[in-house]
C-alpha positions in Angstrom: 0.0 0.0 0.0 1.5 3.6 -1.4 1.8 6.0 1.4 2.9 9.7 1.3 5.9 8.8 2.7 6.9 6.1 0.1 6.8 9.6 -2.6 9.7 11.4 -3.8 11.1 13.6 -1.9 12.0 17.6 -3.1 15.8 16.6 -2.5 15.3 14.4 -5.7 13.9 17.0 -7.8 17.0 19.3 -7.2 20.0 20.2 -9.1 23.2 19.2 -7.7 24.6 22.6 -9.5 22.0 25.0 -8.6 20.4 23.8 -6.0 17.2 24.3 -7.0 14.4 22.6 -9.1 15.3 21.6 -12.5 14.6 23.5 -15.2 14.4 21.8 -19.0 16.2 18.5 -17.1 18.9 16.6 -19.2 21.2 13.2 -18.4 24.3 12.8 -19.1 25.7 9.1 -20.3 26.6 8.3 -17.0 22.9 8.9 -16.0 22.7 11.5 -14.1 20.2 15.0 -14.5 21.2 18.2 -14.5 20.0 21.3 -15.7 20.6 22.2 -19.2 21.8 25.5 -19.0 23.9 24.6 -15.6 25.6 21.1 -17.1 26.3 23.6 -20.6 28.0 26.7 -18.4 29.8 23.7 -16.6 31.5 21.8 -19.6 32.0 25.2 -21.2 34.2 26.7 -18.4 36.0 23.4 -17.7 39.0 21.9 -19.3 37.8 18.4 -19.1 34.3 16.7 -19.7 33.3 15.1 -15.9 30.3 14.2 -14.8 30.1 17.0 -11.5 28.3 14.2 -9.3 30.3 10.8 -10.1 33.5 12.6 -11.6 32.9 10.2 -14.6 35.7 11.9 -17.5 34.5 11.1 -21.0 37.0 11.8 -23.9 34.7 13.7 -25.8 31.9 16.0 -25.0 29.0 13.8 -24.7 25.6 14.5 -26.5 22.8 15.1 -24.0 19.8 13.2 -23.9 16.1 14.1 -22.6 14.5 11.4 -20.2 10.6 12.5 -20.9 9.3 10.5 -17.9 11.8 12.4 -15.2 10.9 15.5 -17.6 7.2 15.0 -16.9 7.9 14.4 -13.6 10.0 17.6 -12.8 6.7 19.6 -14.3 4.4 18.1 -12.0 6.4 18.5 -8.8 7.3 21.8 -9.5 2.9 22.4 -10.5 2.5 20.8 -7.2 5.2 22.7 -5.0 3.5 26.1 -6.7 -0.4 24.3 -5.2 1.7 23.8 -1.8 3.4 27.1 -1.5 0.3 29.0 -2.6 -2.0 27.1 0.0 0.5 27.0 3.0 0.5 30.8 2.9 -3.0 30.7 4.5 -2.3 27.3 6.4 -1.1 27.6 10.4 1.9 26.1 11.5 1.6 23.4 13.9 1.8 24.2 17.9 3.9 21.7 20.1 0.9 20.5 21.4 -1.2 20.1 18.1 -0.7 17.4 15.0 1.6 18.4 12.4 1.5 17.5 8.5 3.3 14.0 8.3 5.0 15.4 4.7 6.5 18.8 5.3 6.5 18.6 9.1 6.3 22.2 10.1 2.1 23.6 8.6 -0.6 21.9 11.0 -2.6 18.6 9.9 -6.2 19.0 9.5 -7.2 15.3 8.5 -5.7 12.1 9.6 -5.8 9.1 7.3 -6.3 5.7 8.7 -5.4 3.8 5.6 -2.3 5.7 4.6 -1.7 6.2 8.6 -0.8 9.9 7.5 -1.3 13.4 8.5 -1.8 15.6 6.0 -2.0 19.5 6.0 -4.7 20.8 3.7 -2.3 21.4 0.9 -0.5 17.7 0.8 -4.8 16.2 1.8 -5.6 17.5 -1.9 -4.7 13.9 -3.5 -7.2 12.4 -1.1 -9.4 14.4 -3.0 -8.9 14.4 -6.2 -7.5 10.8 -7.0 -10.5 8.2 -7.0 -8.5 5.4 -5.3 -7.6 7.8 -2.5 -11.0 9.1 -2.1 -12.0 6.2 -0.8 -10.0 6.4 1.9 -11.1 7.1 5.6 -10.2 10.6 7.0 -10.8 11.5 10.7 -9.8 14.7 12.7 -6.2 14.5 12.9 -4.4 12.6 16.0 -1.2 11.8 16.7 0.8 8.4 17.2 -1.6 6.6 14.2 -0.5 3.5 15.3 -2.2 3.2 18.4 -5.8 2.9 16.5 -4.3 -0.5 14.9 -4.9 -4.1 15.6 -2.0 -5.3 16.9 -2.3 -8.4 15.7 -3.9 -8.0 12.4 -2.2 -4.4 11.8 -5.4 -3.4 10.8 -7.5 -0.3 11.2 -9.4 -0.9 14.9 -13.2 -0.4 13.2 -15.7 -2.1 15.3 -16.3 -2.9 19.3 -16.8 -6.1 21.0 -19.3 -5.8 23.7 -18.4 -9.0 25.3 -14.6 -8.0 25.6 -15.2 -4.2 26.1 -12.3 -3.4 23.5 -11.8 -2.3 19.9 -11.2 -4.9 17.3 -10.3 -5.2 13.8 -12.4 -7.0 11.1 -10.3 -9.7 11.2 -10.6 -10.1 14.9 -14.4 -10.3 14.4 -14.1 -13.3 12.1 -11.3 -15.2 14.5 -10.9 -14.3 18.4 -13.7 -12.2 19.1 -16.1 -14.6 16.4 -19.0 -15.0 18.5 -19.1 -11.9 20.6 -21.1 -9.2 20.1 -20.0 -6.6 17.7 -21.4 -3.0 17.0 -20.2 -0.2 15.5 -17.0 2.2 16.8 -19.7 4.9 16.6 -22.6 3.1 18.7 -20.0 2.2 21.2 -18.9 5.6 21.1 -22.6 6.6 21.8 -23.0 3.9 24.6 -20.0 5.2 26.2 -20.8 8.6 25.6 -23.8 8.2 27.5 -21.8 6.5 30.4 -19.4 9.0 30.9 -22.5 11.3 31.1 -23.8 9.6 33.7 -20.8 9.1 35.7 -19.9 13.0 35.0 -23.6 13.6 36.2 -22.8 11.2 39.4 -19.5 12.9 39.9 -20.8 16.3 39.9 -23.7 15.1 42.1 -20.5 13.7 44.8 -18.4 17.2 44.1 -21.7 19.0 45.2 -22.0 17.0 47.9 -18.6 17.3 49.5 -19.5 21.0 48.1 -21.9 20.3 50.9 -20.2 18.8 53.4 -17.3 21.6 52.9 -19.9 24.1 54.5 -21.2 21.8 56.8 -17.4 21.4 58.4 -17.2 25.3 57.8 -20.3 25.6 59.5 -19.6 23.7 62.1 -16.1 25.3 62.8 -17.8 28.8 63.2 -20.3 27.4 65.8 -17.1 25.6 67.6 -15.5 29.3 67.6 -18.5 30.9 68.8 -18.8 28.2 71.8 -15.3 28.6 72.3 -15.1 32.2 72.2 -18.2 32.3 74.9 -16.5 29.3 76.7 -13.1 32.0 76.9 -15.1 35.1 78.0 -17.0 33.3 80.8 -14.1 31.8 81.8 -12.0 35.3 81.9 -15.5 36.2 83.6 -15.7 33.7 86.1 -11.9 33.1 86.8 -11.4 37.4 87.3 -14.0 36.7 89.9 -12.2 34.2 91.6 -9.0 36.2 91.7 -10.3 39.0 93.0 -11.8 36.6 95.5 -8.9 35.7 96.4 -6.9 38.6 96.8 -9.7 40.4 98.3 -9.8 37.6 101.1 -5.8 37.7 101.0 -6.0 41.9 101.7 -8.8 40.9 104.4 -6.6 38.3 106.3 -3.5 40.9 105.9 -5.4 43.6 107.5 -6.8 41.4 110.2 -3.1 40.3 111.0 -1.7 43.8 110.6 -4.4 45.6 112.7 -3.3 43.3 115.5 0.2 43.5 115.3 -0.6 47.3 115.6 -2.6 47.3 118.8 0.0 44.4 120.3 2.4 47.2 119.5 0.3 50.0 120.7 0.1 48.3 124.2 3.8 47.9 123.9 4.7 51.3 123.4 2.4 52.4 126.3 3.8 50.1 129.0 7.5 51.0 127.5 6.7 54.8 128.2 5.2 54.6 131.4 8.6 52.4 132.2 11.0 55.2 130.8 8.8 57.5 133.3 9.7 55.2 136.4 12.9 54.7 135.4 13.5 59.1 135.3 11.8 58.9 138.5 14.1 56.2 140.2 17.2 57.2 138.9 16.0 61.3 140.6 15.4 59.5 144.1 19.2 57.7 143.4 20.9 60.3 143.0 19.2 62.3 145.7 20.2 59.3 147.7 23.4 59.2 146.8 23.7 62.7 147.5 22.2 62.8 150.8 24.5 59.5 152.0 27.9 61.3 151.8 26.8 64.7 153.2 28.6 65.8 155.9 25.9 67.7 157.8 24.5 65.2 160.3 21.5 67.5 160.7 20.5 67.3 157.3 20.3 64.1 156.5 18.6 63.1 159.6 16.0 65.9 158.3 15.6 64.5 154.9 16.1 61.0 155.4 12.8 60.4 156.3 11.5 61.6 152.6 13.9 60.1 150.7 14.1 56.7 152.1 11.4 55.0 150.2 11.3 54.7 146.7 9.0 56.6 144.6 5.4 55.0 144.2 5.8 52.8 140.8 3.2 50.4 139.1 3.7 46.2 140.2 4.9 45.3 136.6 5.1 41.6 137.6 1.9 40.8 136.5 2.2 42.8 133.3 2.8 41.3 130.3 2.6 42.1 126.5 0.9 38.7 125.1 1.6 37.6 121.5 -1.0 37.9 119.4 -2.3 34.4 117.9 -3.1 34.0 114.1 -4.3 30.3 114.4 -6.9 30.1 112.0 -7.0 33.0 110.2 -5.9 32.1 107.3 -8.0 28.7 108.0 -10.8 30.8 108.1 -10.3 33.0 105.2 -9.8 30.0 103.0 -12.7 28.2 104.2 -14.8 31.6 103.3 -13.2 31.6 99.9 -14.2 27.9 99.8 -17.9 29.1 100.1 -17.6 31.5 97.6 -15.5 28.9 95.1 -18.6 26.5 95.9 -21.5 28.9 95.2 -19.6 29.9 91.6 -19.2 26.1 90.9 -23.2 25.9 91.5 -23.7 28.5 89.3 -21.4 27.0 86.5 -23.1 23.6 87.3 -26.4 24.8 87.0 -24.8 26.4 83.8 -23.5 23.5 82.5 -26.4 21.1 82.7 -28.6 23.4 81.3 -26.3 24.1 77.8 -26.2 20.1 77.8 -30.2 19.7 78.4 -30.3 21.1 74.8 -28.9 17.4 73.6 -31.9 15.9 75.2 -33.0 12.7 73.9 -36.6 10.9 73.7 -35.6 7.1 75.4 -37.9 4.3 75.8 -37.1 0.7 77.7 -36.8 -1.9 75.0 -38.9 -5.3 76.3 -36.5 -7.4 74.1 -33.9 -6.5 76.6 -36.1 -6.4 80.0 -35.2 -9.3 82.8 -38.2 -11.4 83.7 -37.8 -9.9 86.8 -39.1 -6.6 85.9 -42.0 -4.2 85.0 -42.3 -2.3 81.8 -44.9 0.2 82.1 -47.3 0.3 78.6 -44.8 3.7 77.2 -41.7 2.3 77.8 -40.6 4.9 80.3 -40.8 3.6 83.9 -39.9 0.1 85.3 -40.3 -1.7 88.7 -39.2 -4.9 89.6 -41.9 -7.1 90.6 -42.2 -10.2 92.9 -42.9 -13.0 90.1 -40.7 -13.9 87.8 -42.7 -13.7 84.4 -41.8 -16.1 81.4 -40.6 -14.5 78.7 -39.3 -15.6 75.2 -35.2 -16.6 75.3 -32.9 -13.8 73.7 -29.2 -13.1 73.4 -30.6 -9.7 74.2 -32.3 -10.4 77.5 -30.6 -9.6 80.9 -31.0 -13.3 82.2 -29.5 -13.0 85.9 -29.2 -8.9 86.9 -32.9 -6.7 86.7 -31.6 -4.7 84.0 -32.8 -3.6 81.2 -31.6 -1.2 78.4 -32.4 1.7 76.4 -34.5 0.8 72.7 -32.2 3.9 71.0 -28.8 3.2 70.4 -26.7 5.7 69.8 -22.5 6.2 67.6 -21.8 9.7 67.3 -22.7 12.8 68.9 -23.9 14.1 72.1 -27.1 12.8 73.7 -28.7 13.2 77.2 -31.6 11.7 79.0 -33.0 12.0 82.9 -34.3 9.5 85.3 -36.0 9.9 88.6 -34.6 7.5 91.1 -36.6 9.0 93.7 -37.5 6.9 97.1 -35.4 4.1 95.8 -32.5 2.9 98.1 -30.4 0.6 95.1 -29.9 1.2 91.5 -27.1 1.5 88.5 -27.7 4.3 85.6 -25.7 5.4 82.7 -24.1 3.5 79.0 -23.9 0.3 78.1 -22.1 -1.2 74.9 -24.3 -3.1 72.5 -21.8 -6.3 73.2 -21.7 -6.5 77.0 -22.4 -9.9 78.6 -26.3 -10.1 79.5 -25.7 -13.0 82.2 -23.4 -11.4 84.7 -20.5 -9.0 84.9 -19.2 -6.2 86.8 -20.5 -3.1 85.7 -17.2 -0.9 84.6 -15.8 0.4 81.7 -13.5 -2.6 81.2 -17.2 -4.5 80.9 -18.7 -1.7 78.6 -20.2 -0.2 81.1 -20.3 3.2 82.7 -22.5 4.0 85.3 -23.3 5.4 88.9 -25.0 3.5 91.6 -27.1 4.1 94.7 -25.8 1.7 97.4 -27.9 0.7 100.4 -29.9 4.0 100.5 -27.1 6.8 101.1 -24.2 5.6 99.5 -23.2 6.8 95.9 -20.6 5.5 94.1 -19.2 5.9 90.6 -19.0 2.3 89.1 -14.9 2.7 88.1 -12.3 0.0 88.8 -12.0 0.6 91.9 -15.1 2.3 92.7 -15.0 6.1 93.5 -17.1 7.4 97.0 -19.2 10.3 95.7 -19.1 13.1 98.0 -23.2 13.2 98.1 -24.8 15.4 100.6 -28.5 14.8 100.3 -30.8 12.1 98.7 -30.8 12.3 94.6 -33.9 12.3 93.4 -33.5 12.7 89.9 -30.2 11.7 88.0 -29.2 13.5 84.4 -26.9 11.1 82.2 -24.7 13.3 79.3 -22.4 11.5 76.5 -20.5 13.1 74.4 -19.2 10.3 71.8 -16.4 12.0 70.1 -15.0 13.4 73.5 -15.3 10.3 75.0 -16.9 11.8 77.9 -19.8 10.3 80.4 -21.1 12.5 82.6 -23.9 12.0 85.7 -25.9 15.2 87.8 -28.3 15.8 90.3 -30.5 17.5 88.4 -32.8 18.8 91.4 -29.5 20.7 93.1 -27.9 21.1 89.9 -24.6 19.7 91.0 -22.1 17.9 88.7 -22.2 13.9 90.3 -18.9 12.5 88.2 -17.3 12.1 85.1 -15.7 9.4 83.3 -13.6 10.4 81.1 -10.8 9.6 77.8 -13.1 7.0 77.2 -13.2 5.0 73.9 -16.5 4.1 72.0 -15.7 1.5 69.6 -19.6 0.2 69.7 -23.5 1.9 69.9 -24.0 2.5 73.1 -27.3 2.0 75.1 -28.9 4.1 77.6 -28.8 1.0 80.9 -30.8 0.7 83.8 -30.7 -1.5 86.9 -33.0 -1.7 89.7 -31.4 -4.5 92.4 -34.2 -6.5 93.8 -37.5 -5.5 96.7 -35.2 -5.8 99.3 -38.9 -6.3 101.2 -40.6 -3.4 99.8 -37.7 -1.0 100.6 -36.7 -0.6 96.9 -39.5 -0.7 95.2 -40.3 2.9 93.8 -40.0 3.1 90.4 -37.4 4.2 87.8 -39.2 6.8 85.6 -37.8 8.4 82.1 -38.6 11.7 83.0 -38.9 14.9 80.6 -36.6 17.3 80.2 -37.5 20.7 81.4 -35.0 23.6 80.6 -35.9 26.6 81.9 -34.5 28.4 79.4 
């Protein structure tokens, strides 16, 4: 099969003397073409006839011959170079990234041919048509590296899919390897898959808008964290100035107290000091009157003044005077215990805070009877239990608390924050709080180890936190209604008193690796004296 590239090439329509097309083309005996006037103006300035190319000497100046077919030739490549020249002056030359003309390289191909497996520019395309065999010829839009669309195999044009395969074929390959598959056209399966990249550009436009989506949701969500944080910082700065000027205005308190005794301790002292320098003036006068009056001379006289002078001056008994040192034993015991008042009322306040920006997470929970222990009482609502004296016979589940009255929560919940409240009032024993959806049913300690975490009411008045080992809460009246706060992705469980609003315990750096269940347990009668109810109670924030 002729291709463009199997043509001759200009180089062959030159002449080797003037380097440019023949003109009126003649050859010489030893066969080679040349100009006529450029071989003539050779020979005639030259001593010797030689051929210029092959150096061939003949003796005598040789006749020249005209080869009509190389004649004819010369005439049409020089017609066609003139159709080239005068179309590639409105022809583009190629760009690096675009497909250039296969014959003169440089102007930019406009058709592809898959028989030839050429790129023509428009000029060098004009064969295609114009000459009937070419015509016939397929032209597509003009690509690069033309031998990617053939059959390996066959090196044949790929014109046809194979369904079955998913791959183009030749037409050989339709009638050998891929014989009885089915087979449609390059342009149906270019329609099929046409339509299939629509839909999957249709689907991935659907999962960019909704990451779009989720973009502002995490956007969202981080303004909302910075506006919760930036309240969290200014009460905090609120509360915590508060507390320091607590403090130091206890601390100035205690160092006035402490000062303002020191200053009547040295008060006193200065007064008893003064009324000593008095004496003192006074007894040293009387000595040295003494002293005086012992070595006169004058019998008379001293017998006259001795009487007066004998005694001492009249002076206070200082024996029993004393300057006592002032005590400080608890004051700063006392101070401190004040600020502990005033610490305790703001960590009410921030309690009562607290539980009610976590009330906003409340949850709607109901007792699931595929869970309950035969043991117990589900009221027709699913939101109290009791335990009762019978034993009931209920179906046989892996769900079912078989040994422990205990029963759990129908919503489970993976992610997020969720809160629920349950009065436990007039009951003396019970467990509340989380359970894992895998704990053991039959019987197991209830801590975190187990998948469970939980506070419990121990025979009437003592509350403990359910840890390994267990924690004394610090309770100092009867709970009557507990509040039980997760938050999953903190990893935080948290229990209140929700009638004083104080904070009961927290468990926290947990890990949730399950759902997690709201749990209940209610220990047994214990001869009526535990046998008030739990109740799901509703949440009521004041706010």
């Amino acid at each position: 099969m002729a291709s463009a590239r199997s043509l001759l090439s200009e180089d062959q329509f030159l002449c080797s003397i003037c380097l440019d097309v023949f003109t009126d083309p003649i050859s010489t005996p030893c066969g080679h073409n040349y100009c006529n006037s450029c071989i003539t103006h050779y020979w005639d300035t030259s001593d010797v006839w030689q051929c210029p190319l092959c150096n061939e000497t003949f003796d005598k100046r040789p006749k020249f011959s005209v080869n009509k077919v190389f004649s004819e030739m010369v005439d049409q490549f020089r017609r066609s170079k003139q159709l080239i020249n005068n179309s590639n002056s409105n022809q583009e030359p190629a760009e690096p990234d675009e497909v250039s003309c296969d014959v003169c390289t440089e102007l930019k191909a406009i058709k592809s041919c898959l028989v030839c497996l050429t790129s023509y520019c428009d000029a060098h395309l004009e064969p295609h048509h114009r000459v009937t065999r070419l015509k016939r010829h397929k032209l597509i839009d003009p690509v690069k590296n033309l031998e990617d669309i053939l059959c390996k195999k066959h090196d044949r044009p790929l014109e046809v899919f194979c369904k079955t395969d998913h791959m183009c074929v030749c037409q050989f390959c339709t009638e050998s390897d891929h014989k009885s598959h089915q087979i449609i056209s390059l342009e149906e399966a270019y329609e099929d898959k046409k339509a299939e990249l629509g839909e999957t550009e249709a689907e991935v436009q659907q999962m960019i808008q909704m990451r779009q989506v989720k973009i502002q949701e995490v956007k969202n969500s981080v303004q909302l964290s910075r506006k919760d944080a930036d309240r969290e910082i200014a009460d905090s700065v609120q509360v915590f100035t508060a507390l320091i000027r607590c403090v130091e205005r206890r601390q100035a308190e205690v160092l006035h107290v402490i000062e303002e005794k020191q200053k009547t301790t040295e008060k006193q002292a200065g007064g008893f000091i003064k009324e000593l320098e008095q004496e003192i003036t006074e007894l040293k006068k009387r000595s040295s009157e003494l002293k005086q009056l012992s070595h006169s001379e004058d019998h008379l006289h001293l017998l006259q003044n001795a009487t007066s002078t004998n005694t001492p001056p009249p002076t206070k008994d200082w024996t029993k005077v004393n300057v006592h040192q002032r005590s400080y034993v608890g004051t700063v015991r006392t101070a401190v215990a004040q600020l502990e008042k005033t610490l305790s009322q703001e960590m009410e306040k921030l309690c009562d805070a607290e539980l009610r920006m976590i009330q906003q997470y409340a949850v709607d929970v109901t007792l699931d009877p595929d869970t309950v222990n035969p043991c117990l009482i589900l009221s027709e609502d699913g939101k109290q239990v009791s335990c009762g004296d019978v034993k009931k016979n209920l179906p046989e589940s892996k769900k079912r608390f078989s040994r422990y009255p205990s029963v759990l929560g129908k919503q489970s919940f993976s992610s997020g924050r969720f809160y629920y409240e349950v009065q436990v009032k007039g009951k003396s024993d019970w467990f509340l709080g989380v359970a894992r959806e895998s704990i053991n049913r039959c019987w197991v300690l209830a801590i975190p180890k187990n998948g469970y975490w939980t506070v419990r009411l121990m025979n009437g008045n003592e509350y403990l936190a359910a840890a390994a080992p267990p924690v004394l809460l610090p309770v100092k009246q009867e709970v009557q209604k507990v509040g039980v706060f997760v938050d999953h992705e903190e990893g935080v469980v948290s229990f209140y008193d929700v009638e004083t609003r104080v904070h009961l315990y927290s468990f926290t750096g947990c890990t949730f690796t399950e759902k997690l269940y709201p749990f209940f347990s209610l220990h047994h009668n214990d001869d009526g004296k535990n046998s008030a109810l739990l109740i799901i109670s509703p949440v009521i924030n004041d706010e």
